[in-house]
C-alpha positions, -999 to +999 in steps of 0.1 A: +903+075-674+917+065-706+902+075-739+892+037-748+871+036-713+856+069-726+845+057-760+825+026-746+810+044-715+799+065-750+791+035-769+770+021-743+749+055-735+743+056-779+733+018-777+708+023-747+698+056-767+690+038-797+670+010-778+651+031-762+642+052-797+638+019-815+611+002-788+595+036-784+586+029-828+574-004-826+536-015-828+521-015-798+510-052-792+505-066-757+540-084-762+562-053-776+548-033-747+562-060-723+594-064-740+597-024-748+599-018-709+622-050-705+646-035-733+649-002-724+658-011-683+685-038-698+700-016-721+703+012-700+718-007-671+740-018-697+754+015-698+750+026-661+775-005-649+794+001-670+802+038-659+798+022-626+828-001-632+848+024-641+847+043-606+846+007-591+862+010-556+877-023-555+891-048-588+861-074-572+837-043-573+847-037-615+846-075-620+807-077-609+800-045-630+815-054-660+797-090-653+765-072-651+769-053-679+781-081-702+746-099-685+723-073-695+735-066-734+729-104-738+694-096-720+688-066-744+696-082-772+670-113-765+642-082-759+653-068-789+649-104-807+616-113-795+604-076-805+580-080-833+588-045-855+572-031-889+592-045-916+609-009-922+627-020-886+638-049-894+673-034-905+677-013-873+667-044-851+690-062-866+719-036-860+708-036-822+711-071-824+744-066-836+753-040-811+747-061-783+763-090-796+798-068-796+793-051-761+786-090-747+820-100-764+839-065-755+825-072-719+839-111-720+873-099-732+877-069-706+871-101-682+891-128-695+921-100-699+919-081-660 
């Protein structure tokens, strides 16, 4: 394992961390309950296929992980947009917004470059 797959199976465990803290904070309103449960299952399969990839037995077996990964961080981050936060949020669901938005394009280049 090289140290740059270590740092994002890392990064991905922290960002499905700090989902899970973040919809566990919001109101609870009919909707943020639906999209709190939505979130935290994206963002942690985020992470877990990622990890996933990187015992992959096969280069077609790391291709469809890192594919699902890359799939659900642009999920998350749609769960996380539609979340409807206290304003005090608003700065942290922006930075998970954020977040996402770079694992999606980390994901499209680990593709585009295998």
């Amino acid at each position: 394992m090289t140290k740059t797959e270590f740092d994002l199976e890392d990064r991905t465990a922290k960002f499905a961390e700090d989902c899970r803290d973040y919809f566990k904070k919001l109101p609870k309103t009919q909707s943020n309950i639906e999209y709190c449960g939505q979130g935290i299952r994206s963002s942690g399969s985020t992470a877990s296929n990622y990890i996933e990839a990187n015992e992959a037995l096969s280069k077609k077996d790391f291709f469809m992980r890192i594919k699902i990964s890359k799939k659900e961080a642009k999920e998350t981050r749609l769960w996380v947009r539609l979340s409807e936060p206290l304003p005090k949020q608003e700065a942290e669901k922006r930075q998970l917004i954020q977040e996402a938005t770079e694992l999606t394009r980390i994901f499209s280049t680990i593709i585009k470059s295998s």
